[in-house]
BALOBA-1460 file (C-alpha; in Angstrom, 3 decimals):
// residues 128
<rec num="1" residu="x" x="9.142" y="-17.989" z="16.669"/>
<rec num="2" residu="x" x="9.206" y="-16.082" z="13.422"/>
<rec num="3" residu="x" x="8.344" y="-11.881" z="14.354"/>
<rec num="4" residu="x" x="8.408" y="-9.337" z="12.011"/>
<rec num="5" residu="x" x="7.738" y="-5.886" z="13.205"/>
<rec num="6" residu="x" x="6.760" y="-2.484" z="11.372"/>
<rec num="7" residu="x" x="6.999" y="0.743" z="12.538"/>
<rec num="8" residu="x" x="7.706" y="3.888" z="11.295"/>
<rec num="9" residu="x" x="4.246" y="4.987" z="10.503"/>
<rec num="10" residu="x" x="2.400" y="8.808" z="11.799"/>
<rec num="11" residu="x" x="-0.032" y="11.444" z="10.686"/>
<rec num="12" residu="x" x="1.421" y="13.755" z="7.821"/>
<rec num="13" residu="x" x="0.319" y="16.284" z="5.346"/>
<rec num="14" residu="x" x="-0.353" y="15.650" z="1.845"/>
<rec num="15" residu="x" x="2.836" y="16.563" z="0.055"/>
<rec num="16" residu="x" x="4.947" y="15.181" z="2.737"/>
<rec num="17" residu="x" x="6.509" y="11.775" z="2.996"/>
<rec num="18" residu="x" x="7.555" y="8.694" z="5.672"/>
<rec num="19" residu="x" x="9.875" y="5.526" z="5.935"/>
<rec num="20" residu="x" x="8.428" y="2.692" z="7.121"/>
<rec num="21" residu="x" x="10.865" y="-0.260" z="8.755"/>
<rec num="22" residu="x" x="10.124" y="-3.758" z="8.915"/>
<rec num="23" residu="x" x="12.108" y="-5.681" z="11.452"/>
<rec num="24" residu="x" x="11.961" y="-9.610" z="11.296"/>
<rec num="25" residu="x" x="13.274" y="-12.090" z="13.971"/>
<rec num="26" residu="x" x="13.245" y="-15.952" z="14.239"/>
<rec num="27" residu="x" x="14.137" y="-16.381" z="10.545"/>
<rec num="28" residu="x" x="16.882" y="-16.557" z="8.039"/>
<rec num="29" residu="x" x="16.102" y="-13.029" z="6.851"/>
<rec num="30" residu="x" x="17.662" y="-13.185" z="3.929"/>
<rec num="31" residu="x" x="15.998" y="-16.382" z="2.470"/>
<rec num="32" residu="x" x="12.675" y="-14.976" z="1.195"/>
<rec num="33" residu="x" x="11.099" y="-12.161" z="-0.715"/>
<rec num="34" residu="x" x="9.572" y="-9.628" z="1.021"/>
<rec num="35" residu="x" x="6.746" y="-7.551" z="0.684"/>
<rec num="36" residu="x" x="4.534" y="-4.293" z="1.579"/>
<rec num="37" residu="x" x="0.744" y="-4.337" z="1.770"/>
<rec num="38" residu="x" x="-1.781" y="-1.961" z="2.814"/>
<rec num="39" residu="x" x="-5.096" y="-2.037" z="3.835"/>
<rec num="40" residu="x" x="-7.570" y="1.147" z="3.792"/>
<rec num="41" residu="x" x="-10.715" y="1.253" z="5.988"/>
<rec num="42" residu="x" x="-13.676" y="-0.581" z="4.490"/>
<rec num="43" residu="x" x="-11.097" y="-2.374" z="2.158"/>
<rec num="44" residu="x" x="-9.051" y="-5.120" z="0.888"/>
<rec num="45" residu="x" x="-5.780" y="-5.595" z="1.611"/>
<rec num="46" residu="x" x="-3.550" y="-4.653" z="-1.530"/>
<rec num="47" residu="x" x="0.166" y="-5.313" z="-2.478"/>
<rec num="48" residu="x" x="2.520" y="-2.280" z="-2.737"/>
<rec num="49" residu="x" x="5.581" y="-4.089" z="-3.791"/>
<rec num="50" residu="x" x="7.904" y="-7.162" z="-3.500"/>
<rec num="51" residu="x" x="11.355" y="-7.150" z="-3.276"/>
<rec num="52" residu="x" x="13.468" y="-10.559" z="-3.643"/>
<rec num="53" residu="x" x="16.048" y="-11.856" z="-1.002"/>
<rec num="54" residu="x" x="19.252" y="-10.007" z="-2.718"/>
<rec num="55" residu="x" x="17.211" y="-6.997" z="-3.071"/>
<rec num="56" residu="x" x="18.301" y="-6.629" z="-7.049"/>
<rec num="57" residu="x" x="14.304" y="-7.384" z="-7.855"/>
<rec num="58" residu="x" x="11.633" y="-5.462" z="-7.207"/>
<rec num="59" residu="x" x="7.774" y="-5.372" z="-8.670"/>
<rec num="60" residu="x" x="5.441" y="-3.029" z="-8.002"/>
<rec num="61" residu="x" x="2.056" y="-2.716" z="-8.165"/>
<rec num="62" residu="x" x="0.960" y="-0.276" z="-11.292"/>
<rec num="63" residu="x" x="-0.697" y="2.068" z="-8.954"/>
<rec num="64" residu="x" x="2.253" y="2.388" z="-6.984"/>
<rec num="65" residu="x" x="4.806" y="2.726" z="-9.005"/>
<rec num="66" residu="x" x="6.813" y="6.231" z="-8.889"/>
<rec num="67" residu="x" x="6.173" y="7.179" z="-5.093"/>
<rec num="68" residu="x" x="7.021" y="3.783" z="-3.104"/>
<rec num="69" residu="x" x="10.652" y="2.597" z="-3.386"/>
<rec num="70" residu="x" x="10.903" y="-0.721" z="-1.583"/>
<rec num="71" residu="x" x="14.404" y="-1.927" z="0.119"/>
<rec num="72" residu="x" x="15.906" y="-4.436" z="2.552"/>
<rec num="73" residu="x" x="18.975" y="-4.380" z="4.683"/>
<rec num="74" residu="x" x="19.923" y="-7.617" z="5.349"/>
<rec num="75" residu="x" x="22.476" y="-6.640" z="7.620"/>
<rec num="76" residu="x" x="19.727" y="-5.381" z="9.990"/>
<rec num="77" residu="x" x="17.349" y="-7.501" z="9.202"/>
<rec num="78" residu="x" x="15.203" y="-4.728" z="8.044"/>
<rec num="79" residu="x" x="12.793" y="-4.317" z="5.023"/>
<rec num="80" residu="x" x="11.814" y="-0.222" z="4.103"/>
<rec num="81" residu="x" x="9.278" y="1.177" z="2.197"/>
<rec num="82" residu="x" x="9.591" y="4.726" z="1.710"/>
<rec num="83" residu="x" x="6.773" y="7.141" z="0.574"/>
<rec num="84" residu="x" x="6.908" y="10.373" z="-0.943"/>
<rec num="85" residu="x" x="4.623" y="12.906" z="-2.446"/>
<rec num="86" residu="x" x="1.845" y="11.133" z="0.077"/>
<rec num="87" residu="x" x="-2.359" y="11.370" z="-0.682"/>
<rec num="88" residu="x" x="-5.093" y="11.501" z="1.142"/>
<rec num="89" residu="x" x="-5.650" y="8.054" z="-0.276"/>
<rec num="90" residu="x" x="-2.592" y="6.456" z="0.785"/>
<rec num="91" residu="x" x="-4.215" y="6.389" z="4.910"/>
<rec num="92" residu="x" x="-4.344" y="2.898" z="5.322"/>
<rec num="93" residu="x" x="-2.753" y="0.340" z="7.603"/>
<rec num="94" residu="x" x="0.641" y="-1.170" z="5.936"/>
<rec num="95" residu="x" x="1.856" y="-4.308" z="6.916"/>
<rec num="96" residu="x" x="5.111" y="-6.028" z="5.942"/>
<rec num="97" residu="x" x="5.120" y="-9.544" z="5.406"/>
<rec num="98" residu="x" x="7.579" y="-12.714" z="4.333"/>
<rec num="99" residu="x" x="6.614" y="-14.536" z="1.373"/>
<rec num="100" residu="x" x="6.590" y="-18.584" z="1.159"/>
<rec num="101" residu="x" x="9.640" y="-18.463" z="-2.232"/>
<rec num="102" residu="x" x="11.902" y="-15.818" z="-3.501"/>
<rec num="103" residu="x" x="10.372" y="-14.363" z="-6.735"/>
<rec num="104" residu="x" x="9.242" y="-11.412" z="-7.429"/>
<rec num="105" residu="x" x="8.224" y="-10.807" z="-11.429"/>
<rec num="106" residu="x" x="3.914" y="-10.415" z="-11.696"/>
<rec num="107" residu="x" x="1.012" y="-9.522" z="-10.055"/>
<rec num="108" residu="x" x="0.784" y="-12.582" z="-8.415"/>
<rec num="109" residu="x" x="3.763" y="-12.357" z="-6.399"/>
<rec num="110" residu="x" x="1.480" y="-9.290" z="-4.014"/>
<rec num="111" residu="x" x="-0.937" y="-11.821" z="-3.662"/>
<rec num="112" residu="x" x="-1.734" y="-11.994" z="0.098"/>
<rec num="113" residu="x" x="-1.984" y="-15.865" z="-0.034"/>
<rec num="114" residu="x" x="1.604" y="-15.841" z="-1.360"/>
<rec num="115" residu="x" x="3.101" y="-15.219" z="2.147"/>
<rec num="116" residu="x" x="3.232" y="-16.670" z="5.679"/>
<rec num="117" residu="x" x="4.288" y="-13.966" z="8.117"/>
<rec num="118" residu="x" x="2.907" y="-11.075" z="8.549"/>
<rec num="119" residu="x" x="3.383" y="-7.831" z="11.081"/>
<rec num="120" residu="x" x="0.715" y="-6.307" z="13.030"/>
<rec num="121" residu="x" x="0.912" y="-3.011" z="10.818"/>
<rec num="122" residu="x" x="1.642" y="0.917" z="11.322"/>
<rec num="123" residu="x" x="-0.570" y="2.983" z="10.757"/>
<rec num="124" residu="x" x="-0.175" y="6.179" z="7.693"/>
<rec num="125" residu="x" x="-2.924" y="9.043" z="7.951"/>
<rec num="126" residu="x" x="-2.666" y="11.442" z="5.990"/>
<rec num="127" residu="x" x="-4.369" y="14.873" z="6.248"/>
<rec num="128" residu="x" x="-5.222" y="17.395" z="3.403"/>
């Protein structure tokens, strides 16, 4: 059956940053976008970014932009997210997840309904 497994995440300082890794199994990696969510405490779940199957497209969500970079390794059937410069506010629960197509280009395409697999999270805390 179709896994896909984050890890990566820990407790940091403000300032500091973290890679996250998502590993999938049990599908053709390399068919489907991709994508980062997290979800705080108290809230919804919210798209970080998308990346399609190549890896040439990306789309962020406007808040995010600048700090996330999203990328996939086909090879290892790995999708990253890397944060820098990390807040307070970004403590939340991120989960990686396969979406249904391969596109990528609008706010739609971080819409949780837009994908089928999803990890169990890792969880970021980050301290002041």
């Amino acid at each position: 059956q179709v896994q896909v497994v984050e890890s990566g995440g820990g407790s940091v300082q403000a300032g500091g940053s973290l890679r996250l890794s998502c590993t999938g199994s049990g599908l053709t990696f390399d068919a489907n976008a991709m994508a980062w969510f997290r979800q705080a405490p108290g809230k919804e779940r919210e798209g970080v970014s998308c990346i399609i199957s190549s890896g040439q497209f990306t789309y962020y969500t406007d808040s995010m932009k600048g700090r996330f970079t999203i990328s996939r390794d086909n090879a290892k059937n790995t999708l990253y997210l890397q944060i820098n410069s990390l807040k307070p506010e970004d403590t939340a629960m991120y989960y990686c997840a396969v979406k249904k197509d391969n596109y990528c280009s609008a706010s739609w395409s971080v819409r949780p309904d837009q994908y089928n697999y999803w990890g169990q999270g890792t969880q970021v805390t980050v301290s002041s």
